[in-house]
C-alpha positions as CSV (number, residue, x, y, z in Angstrom):
1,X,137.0,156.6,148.8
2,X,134.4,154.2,150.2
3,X,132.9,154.0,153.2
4,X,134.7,150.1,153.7
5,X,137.9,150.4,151.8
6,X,140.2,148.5,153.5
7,X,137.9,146.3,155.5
8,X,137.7,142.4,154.5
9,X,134.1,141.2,155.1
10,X,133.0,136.9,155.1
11,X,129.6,136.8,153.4
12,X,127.8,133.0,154.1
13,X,125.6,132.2,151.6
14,X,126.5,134.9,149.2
15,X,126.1,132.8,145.8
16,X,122.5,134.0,145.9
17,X,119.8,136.1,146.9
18,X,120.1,138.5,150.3
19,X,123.9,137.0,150.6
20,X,124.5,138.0,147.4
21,X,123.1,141.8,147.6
22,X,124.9,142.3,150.7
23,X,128.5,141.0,149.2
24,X,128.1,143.4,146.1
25,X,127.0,145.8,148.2
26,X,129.6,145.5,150.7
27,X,132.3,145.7,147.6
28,X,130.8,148.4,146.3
29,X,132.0,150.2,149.5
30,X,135.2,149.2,149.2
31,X,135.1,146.1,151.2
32,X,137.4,142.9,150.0
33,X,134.5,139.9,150.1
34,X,135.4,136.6,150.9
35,X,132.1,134.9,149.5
36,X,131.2,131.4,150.3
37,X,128.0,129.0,148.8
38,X,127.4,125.3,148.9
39,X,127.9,125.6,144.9
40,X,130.6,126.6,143.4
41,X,128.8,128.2,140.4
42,X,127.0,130.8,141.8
43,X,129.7,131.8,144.5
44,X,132.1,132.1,141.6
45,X,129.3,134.2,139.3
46,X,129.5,136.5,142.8
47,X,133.7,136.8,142.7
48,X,133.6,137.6,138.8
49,X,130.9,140.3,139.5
50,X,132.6,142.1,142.0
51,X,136.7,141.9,140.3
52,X,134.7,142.9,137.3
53,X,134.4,146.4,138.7
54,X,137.4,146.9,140.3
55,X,136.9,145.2,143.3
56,X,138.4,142.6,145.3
57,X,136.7,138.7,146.2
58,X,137.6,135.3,146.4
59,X,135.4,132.1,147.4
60,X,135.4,129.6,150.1
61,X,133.0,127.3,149.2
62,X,131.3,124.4,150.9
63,X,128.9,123.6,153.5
64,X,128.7,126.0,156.9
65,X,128.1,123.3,158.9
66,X,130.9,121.5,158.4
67,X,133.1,120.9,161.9
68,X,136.4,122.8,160.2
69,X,134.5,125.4,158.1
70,X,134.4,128.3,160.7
71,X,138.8,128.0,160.7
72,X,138.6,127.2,157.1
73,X,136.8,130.4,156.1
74,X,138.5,132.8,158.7
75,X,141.8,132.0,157.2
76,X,140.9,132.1,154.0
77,X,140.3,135.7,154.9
78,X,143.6,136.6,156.5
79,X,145.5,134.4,154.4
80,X,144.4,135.9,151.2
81,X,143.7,139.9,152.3
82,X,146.0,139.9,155.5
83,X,143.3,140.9,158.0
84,X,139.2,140.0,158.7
85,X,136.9,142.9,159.8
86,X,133.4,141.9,159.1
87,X,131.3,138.8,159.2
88,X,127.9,138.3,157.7
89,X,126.6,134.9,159.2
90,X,123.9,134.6,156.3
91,X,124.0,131.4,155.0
92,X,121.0,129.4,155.9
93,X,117.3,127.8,154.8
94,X,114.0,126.4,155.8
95,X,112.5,123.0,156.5
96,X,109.3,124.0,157.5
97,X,106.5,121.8,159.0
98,X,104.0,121.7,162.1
99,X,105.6,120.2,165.3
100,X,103.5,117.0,165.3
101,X,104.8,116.3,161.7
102,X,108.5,117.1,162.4
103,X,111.5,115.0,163.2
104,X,114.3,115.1,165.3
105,X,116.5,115.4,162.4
106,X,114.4,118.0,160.7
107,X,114.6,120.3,163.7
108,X,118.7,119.5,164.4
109,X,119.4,120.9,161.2
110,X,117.8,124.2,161.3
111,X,120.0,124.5,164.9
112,X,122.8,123.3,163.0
113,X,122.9,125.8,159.8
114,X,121.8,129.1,161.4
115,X,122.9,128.6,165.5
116,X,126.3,126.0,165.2
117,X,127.7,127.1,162.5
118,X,127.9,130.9,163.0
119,X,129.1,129.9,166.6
120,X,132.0,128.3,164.8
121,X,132.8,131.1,162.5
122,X,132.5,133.4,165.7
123,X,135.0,131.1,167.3
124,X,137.5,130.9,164.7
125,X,137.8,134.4,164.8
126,X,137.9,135.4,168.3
127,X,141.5,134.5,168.5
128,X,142.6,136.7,165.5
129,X,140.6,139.3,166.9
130,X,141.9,139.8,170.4
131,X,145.4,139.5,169.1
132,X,144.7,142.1,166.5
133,X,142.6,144.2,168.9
134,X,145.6,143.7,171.6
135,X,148.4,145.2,169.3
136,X,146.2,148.1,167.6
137,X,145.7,149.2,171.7
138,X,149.1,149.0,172.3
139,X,149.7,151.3,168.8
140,X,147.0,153.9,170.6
141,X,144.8,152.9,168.0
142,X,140.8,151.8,167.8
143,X,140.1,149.6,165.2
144,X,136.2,148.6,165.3
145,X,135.2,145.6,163.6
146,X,131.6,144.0,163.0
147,X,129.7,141.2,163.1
148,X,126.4,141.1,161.7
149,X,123.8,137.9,162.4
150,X,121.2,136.8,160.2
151,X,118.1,136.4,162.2
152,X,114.1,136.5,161.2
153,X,110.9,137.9,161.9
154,X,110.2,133.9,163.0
155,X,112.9,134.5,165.7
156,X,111.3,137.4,166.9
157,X,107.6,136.6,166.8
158,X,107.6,133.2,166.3
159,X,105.4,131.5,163.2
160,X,103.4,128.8,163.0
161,X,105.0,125.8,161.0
162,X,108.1,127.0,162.0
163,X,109.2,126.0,165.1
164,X,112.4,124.6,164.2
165,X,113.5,128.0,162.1
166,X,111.9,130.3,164.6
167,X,113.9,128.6,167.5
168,X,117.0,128.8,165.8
169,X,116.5,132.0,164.4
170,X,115.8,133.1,168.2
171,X,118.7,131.2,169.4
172,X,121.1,133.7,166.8
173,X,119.1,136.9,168.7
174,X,120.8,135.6,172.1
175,X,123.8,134.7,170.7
176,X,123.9,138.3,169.5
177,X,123.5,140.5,172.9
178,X,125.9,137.7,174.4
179,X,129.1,138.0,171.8
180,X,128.5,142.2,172.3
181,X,129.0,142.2,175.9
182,X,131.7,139.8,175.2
183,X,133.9,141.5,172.6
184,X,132.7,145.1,173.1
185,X,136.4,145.5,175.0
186,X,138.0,144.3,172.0
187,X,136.1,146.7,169.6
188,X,134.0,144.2,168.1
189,X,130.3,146.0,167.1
190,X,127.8,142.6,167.1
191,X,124.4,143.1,166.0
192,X,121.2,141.4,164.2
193,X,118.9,142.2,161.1
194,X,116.0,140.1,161.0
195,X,114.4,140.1,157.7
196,X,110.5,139.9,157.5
197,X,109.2,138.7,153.8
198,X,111.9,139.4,151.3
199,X,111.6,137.9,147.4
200,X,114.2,135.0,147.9
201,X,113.9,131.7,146.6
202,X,112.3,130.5,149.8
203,X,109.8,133.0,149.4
204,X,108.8,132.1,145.4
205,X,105.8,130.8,144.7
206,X,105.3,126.6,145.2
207,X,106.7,124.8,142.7
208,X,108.9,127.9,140.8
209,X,111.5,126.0,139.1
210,X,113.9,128.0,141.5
211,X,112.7,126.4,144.5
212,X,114.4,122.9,144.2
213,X,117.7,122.9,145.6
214,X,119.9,119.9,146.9
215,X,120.8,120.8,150.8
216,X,123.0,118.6,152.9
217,X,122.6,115.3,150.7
218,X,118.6,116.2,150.5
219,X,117.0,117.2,147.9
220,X,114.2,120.4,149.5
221,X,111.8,122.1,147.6
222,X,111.1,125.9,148.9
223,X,108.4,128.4,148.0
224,X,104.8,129.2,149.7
225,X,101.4,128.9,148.2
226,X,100.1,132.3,146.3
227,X,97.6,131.9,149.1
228,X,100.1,132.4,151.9
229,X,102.2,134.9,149.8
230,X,99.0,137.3,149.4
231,X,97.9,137.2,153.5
232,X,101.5,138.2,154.1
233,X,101.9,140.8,151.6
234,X,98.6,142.2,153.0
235,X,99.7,142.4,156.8
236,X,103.0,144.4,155.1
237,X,102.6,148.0,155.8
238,X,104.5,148.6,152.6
239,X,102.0,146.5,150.4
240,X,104.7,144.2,149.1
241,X,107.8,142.0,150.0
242,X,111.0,143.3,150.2
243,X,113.9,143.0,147.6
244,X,117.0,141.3,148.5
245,X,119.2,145.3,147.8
246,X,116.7,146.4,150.4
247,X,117.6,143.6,153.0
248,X,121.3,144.3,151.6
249,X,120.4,148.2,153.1
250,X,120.4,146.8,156.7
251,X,123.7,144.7,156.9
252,X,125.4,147.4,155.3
253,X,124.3,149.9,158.1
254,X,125.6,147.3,160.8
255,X,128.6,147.5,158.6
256,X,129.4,151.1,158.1
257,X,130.8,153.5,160.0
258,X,127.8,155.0,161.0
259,X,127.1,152.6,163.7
260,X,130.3,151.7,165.0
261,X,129.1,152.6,168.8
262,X,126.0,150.3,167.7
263,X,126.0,147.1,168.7
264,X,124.0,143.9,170.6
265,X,120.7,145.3,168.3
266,X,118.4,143.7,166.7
267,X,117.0,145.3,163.4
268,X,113.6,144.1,161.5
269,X,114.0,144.7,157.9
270,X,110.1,143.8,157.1
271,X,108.6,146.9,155.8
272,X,106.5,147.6,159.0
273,X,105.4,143.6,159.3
274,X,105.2,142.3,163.0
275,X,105.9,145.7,164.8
């Protein structure tokens, strides 16, 4: 028996890198994953992985920020596995840049992948949830369900270059402590890992192959300089960056039993960086 059997989870941006630990981990729990990517090729590599062993996935693909994606992914859930118990808001990037050298548009779209589009996913499901939450009281029973939030060492501390990210990321910490004194009467646990340096594709070094990806019709290119890479490695207490399985570790505590009277938290996943 696993920890999650039975439970349905949504994992945003699961094609690739942190989203993509915590949907295998999730499944290899016992959770059902309903993983989603802006590409359908890497989201799909995700489903075959998990049915592979056993387990159960299905995609929903597409952008997060699109206006009907929060109802479009929440009923793929239900639809396809009857019920939703866990979301992952994941899915999201950077567009770095001091604020003298930043536009309007540059900044709207970091608020509109990691702060609107969770809000919409959150949304979609409220309705579902109270309903569900409603009969299961009526039955004498407590069903807890989860949300997890992506957030950041930026939305915590704040980082230079980064005011767009860092605000939004800051934004998803309030949005957080506000949805679990909302739902906590409808047994809904709603908590935050914010990940410090973790070896994504963000993270790579400039110009890795890796780092170009096309993003909302733009064509972005990721990554740090080595120089950057080694100041921050060297404020780590750890001595090095985190793997994407070890940010995986923190979701799937929010996830678990073991914290279902656990919620409106906010955990740093950083290897000791900015405590």
């Amino acid at each position: 028996m696993g920890t999650l059997d039975t439970k349905v989870a949504i994992v945003t941006g699961s094609g690739r890198g942190i989203g993509r630990a915590v949907a295998l981990k999730l499944a290899a729990h016992g959770a059902a994953i309903v993983v989603n990517d802006l590409d359908e090729a890497p989201a799909n590599e995700v489903v075959d992985a998990i049915r592979a062993v056993g387990g159960k996935a299905i995609a929903c693909n597409g952008s997060v920020t699109a206006a009907d994606f929060g109802e479009r992914i929440v009923k793929a859930a239900i639809d396809n596995f009857g019920t939703l118990d866990i979301i992952v808001n994941n899915a999201g990037y950077t567009r770095d840049g001091v604020i003298q050298k930043q536009t309007d548009e540059q900044f709207q779209a970091m608020l509109d992948v990691h702060v609107s589009a969770p809000f919409r996913i959150l949304r979609a499901a409220a309705e579902p949830w109270r309903t569900l939450a409603k009969a299961e009281a009526a039955e004498g029973r407590e069903v807890i369900r989860k949300v997890v939030n992506i957030s950041s060492i930026s939305g915590v501390n704040g980082n230079a270059g980064q005011i767009n990210y860092a605000a939004a990321k800051s934004a998803v910490v309030g949005m957080t402590k506000t949805l679990a004194k909302e739902w906590g009467r409808i047994k809904v646990c709603v908590n935050c890992v914010a990940f410090g340096f973790i070896e994504t594709r963000l993270n790579l070094p400039a110009g890795h192959p890796d780092t170009i990806a096309k993003i909302e019709g733009q064509q972005l290119s990721f990554g740090v300089p080595d120089s950057f890479r080694e100041a921050v490695t060297a404020q780590i207490p750890f001595g090095r960056a985190g793997t994407p399985e070890e940010a995986a570790g923190g979701v799937y505590f929010f996830s678990a039993p073991e914290s279902d009277y656990v919620s409106g938290q906010t955990l740093l996943v950083a290897g000791g960086l900015g405590v």
